[in-house]
Phi, psi and omega in degrees: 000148208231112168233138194283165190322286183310341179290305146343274201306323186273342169272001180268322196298309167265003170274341175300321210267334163271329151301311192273006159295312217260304185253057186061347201281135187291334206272007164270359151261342153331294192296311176295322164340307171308301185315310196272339140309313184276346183279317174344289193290349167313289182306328200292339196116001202260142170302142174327312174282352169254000174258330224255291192282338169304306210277325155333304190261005149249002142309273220280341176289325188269353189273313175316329218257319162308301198311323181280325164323289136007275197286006185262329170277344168301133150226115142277144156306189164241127199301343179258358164319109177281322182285334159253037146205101174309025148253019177264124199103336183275190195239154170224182159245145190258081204289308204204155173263141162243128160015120137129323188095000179282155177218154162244146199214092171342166184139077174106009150125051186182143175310126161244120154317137191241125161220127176294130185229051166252182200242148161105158168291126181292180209172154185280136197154165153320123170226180190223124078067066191278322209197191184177134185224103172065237139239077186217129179267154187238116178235166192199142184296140079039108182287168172104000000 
């Protein structure tokens, strides 16, 4: 049995796409993408070396182009991202400040750490949530 140039390109072509079946990686498919370019160009008439460079080159443009895609997309929030964390803004009471500006502080029903990230000596009293560390609440006093 004589098998032709596409024939070539299209058995690399589903074996990239069946590797990357088994192991989840996107960008190997990216690469059969390439493959299936150069069998393209294969049917088209094109020399071994323009088949080579078809696939090359929409491979690796298209792996370029997940890549970039990708990294345009990392954005983290910020630990004060209201939209990433509902506590931020409620108010609790504070019983005592302990050395330091830290407190355990009653809040959704169990002792919390509190630490003041406000201007001024803490006091006891009404706070308002500015942040969340871990589980360390960041309060600043309630003006009025």
């Amino acid at each position: 049995m004589d098998w032709t140039a596409p024939t070539w390109w299209w058995l690399i072509t589903g074996l990239l796409v069946a590797v990357e079946l088994a192991t989840t990686t996107f960008y190997l498919l990216m690469m059969a993408l390439g493959a299936a370019a150069g069998a393209l160009a294969a049917h088209a008439g094109a020399p071994l070396g323009l088949q080579i460079a078809v696939a090359a080159l929409v491979g690796g443009g298209a792996v370029a182009a997940l890549y970039a895609a990708r990294r345009r997309r990392q954005v983290t929030a910020p630990a004060a991202d209201t939209a990433m964390n509902l506590d931020v803004g409620a108010q609790v009471e504070v019983p005592a400040w302990q050395p330091g500006g830290h407190a355990r502080l009653p809040y959704r029903g169990s002792l919390w750490s509190g630490r003041y990230v406000g201007s001024g000596t803490p006091q006891p009293g009404p706070h308002v949530i500015r942040a969340v560390e871990g589980s360390v609440l960041l309060l600043d006093r309630i003006p009025g």
